[in-house]
FIKOLZA-1660 file (N, C-alpha, C; in steps of 0.1 Angstrom, whole numbers, plus 5000, padded with zeros to 4 digits):
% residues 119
   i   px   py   pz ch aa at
   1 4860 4958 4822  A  X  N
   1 4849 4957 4832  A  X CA
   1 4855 4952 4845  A  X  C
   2 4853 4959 4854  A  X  N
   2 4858 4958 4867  A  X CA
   2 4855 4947 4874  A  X  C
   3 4864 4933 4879  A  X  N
   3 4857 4926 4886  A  X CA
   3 4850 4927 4901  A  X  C
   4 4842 4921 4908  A  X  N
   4 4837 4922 4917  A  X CA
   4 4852 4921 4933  A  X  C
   5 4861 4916 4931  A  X  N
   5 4870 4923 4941  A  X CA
   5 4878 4933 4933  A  X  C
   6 4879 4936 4924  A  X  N
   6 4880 4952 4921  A  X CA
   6 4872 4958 4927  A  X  C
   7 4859 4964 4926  A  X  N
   7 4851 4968 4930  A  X CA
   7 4853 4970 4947  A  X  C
   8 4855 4956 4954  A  X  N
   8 4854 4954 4966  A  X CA
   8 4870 4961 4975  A  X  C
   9 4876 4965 4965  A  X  N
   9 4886 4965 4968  A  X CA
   9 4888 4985 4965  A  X  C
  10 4881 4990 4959  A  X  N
  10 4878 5005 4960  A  X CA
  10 4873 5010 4967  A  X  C
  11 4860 4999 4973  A  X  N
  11 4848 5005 4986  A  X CA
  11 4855 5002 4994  A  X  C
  12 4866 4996 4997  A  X  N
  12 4873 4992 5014  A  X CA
  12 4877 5009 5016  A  X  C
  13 4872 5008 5027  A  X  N
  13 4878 5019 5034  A  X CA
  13 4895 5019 5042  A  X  C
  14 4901 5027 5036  A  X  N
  14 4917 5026 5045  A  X CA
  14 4917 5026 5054  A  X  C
  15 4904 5032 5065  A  X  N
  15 4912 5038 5079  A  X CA
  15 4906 5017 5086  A  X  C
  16 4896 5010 5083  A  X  N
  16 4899 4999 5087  A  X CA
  16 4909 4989 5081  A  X  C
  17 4915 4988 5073  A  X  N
  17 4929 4980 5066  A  X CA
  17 4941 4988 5072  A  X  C
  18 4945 5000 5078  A  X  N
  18 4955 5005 5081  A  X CA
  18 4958 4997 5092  A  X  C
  19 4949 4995 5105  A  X  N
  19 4955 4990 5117  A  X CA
  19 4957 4978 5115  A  X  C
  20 4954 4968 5106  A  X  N
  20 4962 4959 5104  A  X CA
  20 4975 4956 5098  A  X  C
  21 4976 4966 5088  A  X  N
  21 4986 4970 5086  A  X CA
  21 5001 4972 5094  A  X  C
  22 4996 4980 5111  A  X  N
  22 5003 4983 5121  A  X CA
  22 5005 4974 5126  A  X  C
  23 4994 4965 5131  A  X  N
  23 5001 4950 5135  A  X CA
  23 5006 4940 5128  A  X  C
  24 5003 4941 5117  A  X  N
  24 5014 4930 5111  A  X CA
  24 5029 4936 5108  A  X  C
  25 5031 4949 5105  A  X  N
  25 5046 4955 5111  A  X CA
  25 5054 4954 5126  A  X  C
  26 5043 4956 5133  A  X  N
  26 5049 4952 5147  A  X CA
  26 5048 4941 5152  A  X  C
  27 5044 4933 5144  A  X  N
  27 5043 4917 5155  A  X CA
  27 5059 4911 5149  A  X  C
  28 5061 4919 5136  A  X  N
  28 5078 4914 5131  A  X CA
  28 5084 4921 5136  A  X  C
  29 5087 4932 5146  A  X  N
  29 5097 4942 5151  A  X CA
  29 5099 4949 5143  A  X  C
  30 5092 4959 5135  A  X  N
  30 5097 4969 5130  A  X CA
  30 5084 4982 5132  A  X  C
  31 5086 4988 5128  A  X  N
  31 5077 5001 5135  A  X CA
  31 5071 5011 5125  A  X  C
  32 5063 5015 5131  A  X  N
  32 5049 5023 5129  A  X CA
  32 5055 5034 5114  A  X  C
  33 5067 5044 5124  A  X  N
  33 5075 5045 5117  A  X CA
  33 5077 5041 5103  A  X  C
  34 5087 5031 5105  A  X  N
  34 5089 5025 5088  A  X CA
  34 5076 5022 5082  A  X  C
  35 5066 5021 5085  A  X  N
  35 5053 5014 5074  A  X CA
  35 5047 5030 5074  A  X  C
  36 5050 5043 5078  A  X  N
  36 5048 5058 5071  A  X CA
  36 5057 5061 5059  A  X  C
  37 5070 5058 5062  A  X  N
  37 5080 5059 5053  A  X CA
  37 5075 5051 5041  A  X  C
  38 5075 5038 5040  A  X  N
  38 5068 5029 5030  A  X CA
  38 5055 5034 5025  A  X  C
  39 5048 5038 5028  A  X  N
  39 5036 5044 5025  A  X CA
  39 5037 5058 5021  A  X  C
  40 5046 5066 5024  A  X  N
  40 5048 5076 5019  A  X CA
  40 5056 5081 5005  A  X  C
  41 5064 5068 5004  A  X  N
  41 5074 5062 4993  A  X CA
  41 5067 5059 4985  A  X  C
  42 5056 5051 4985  A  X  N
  42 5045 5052 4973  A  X CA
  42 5035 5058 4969  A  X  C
  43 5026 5067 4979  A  X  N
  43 5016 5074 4975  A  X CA
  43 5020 5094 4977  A  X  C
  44 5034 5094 4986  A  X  N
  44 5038 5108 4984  A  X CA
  44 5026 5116 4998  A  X  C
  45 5022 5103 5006  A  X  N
  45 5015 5107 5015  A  X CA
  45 5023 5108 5027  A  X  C
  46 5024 5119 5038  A  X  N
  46 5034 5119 5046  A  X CA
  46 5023 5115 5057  A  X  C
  47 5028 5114 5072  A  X  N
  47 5020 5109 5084  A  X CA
  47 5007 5117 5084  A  X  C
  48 5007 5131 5085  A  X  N
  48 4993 5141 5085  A  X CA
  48 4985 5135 5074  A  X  C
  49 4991 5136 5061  A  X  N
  49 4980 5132 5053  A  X CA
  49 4974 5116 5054  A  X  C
  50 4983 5108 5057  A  X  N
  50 4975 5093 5061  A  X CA
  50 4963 5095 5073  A  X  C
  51 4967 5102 5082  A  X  N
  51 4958 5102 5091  A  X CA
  51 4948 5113 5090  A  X  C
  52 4947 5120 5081  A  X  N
  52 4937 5127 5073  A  X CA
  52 4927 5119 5067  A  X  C
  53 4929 5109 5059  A  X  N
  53 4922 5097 5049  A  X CA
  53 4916 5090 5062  A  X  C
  54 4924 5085 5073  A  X  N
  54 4920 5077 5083  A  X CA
  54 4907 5086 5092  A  X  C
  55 4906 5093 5096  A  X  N
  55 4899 5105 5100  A  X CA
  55 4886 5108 5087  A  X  C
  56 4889 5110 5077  A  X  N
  56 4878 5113 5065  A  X CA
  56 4872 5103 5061  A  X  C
  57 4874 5088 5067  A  X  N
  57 4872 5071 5061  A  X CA
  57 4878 5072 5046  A  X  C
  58 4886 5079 5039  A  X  N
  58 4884 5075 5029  A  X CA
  58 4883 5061 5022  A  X  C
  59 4882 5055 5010  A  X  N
  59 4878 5045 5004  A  X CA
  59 4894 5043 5000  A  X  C
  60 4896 5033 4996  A  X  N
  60 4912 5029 4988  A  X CA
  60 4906 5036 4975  A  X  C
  61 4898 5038 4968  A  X  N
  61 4895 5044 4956  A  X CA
  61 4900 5056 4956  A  X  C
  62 4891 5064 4970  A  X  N
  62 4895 5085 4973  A  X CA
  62 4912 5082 4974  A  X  C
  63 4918 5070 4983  A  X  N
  63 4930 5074 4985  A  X CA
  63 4939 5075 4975  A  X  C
  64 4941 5064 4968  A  X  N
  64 4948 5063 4957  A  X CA
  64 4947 5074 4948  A  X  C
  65 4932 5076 4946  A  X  N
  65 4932 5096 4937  A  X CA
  65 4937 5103 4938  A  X  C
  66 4945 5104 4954  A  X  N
  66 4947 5119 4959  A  X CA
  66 4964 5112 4958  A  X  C
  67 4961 5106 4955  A  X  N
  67 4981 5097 4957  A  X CA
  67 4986 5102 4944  A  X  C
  68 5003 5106 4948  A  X  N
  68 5012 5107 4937  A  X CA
  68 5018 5094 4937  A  X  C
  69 5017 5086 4929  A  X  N
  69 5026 5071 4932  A  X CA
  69 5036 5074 4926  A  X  C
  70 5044 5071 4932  A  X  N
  70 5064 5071 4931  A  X CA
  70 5064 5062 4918  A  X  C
  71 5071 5076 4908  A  X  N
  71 5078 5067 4898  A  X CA
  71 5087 5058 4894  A  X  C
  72 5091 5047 4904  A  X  N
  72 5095 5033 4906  A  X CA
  72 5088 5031 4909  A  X  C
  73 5075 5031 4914  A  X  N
  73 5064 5019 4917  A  X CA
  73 5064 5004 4907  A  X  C
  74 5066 5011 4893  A  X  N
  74 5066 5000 4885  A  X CA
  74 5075 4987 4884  A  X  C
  75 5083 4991 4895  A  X  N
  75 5096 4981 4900  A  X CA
  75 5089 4969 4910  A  X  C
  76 5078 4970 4916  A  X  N
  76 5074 4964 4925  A  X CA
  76 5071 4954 4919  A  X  C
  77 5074 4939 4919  A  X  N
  77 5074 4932 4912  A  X CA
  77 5071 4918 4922  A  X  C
  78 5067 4906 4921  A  X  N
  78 5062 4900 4930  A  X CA
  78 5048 4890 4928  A  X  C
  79 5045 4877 4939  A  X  N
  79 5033 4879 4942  A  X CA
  79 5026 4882 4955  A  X  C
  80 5014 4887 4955  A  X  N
  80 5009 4888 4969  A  X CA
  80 4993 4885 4966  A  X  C
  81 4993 4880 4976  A  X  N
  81 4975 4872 4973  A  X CA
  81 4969 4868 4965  A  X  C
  82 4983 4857 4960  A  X  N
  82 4980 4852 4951  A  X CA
  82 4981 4855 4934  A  X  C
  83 4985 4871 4929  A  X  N
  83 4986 4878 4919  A  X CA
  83 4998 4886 4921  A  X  C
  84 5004 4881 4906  A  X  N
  84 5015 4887 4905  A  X CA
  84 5014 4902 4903  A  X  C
  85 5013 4909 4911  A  X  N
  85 5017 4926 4911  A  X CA
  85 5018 4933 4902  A  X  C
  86 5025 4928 4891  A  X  N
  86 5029 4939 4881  A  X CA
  86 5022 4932 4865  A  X  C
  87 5010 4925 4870  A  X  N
  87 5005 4920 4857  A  X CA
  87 4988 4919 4861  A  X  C
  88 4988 4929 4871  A  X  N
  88 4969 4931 4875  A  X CA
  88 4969 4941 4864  A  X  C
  89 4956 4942 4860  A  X  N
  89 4949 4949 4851  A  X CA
  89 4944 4964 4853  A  X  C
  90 4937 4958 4868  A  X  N
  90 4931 4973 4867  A  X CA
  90 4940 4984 4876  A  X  C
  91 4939 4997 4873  A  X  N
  91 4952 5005 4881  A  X CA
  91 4951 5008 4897  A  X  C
  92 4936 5002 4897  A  X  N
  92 4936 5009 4916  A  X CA
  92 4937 4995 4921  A  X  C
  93 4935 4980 4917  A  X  N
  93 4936 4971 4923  A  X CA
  93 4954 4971 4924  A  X  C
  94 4959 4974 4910  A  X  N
  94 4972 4973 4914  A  X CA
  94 4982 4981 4921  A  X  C
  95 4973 4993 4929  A  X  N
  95 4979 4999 4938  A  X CA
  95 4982 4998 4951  A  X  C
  96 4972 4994 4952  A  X  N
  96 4961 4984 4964  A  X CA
  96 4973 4974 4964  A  X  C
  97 4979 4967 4957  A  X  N
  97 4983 4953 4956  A  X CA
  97 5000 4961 4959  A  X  C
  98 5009 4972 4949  A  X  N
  98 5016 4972 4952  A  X CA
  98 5017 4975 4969  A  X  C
  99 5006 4985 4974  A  X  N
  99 5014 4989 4992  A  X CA
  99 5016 4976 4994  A  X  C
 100 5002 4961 4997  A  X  N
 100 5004 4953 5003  A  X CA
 100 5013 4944 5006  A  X  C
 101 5020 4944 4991  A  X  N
 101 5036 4938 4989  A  X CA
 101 5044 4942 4995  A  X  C
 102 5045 4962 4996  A  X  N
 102 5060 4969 5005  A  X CA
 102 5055 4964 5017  A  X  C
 103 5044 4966 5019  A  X  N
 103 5043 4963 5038  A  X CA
 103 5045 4943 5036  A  X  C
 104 5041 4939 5031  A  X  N
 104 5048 4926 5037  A  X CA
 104 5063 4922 5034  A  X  C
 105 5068 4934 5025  A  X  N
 105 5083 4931 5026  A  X CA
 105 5086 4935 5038  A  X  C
 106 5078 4948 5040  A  X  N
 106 5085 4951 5053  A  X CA
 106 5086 4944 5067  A  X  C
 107 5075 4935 5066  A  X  N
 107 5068 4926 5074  A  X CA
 107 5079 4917 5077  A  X  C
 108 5083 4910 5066  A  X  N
 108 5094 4899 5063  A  X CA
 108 5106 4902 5069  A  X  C
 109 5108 4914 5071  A  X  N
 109 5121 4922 5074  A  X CA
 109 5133 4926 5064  A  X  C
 110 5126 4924 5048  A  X  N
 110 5136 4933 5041  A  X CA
 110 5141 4945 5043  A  X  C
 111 5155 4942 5040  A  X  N
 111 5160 4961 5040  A  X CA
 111 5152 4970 5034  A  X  C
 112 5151 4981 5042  A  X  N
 112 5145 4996 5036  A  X CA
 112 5150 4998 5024  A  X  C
 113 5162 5002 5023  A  X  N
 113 5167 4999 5009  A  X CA
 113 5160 4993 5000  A  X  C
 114 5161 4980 4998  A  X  N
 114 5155 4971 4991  A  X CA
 114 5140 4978 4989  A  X  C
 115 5131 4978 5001  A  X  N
 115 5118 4976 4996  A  X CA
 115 5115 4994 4987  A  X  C
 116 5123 5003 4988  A  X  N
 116 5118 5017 4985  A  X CA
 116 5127 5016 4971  A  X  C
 117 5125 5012 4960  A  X  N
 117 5130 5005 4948  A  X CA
 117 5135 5021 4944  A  X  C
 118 5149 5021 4935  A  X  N
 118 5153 5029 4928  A  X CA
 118 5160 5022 4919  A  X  C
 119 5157 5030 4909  A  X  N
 119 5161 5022 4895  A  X CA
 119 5177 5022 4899  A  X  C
% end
């Protein structure tokens, strides 16, 4: 049974959680750029298609659907908001949960390397 920020967290629409996204990458000095690369590393979504989803509102639910998540995702290991990452339950909250981890690695200024995991 899906909890109520599950739920809350399928109806969010991407295209308003993206630009924060962009500022919390650039208020650390790193760029627009690397948080496509990062985002494209896990959902197989390149620039056109993010800004497709951003343009169509989709929901974090539509996005994640249309997403191929990179088979290392399951490397992403961590906590972020409070929940360790690789021990949520349900599959869209923890997808949701993995980007928010790469972008605040990225945020932090981990190496690219590092954050785009290969076994």
């Amino acid at each position: 049974m899906p909890t109520t920020s599950d739920e809350r967290i399928a109806a969010m629409p991407f295209f308003s959680v993206y630009p924060h996204y962009v500022t919390k990458v650039e208020k650390k000095g790193r760029t627009k750029a690397e948080l496509h690369q990062v985002i494209e590393w896990l959902t197989g979504f390149d620039k056109r298609a993010v800004q497709k989803h951003i343009k169509g509102k989709s929901t974090f639910a539509e996005f994640f659907e249309q997403a191929r998540l990179n088979p290392n995702a399951h490397l992403i290991t961590g906590v972020i908001c409070g929940y360790r990452v690789e021990e949520i339950e349900n599959p869209l909250t923890q997808k949701a949960r993995y980007l928010d981890k790469l972008i605040d690695e990225l945020a932090r200024g981990r190496k690219m390397d590092k954050i785009l995991r290969s076994e």
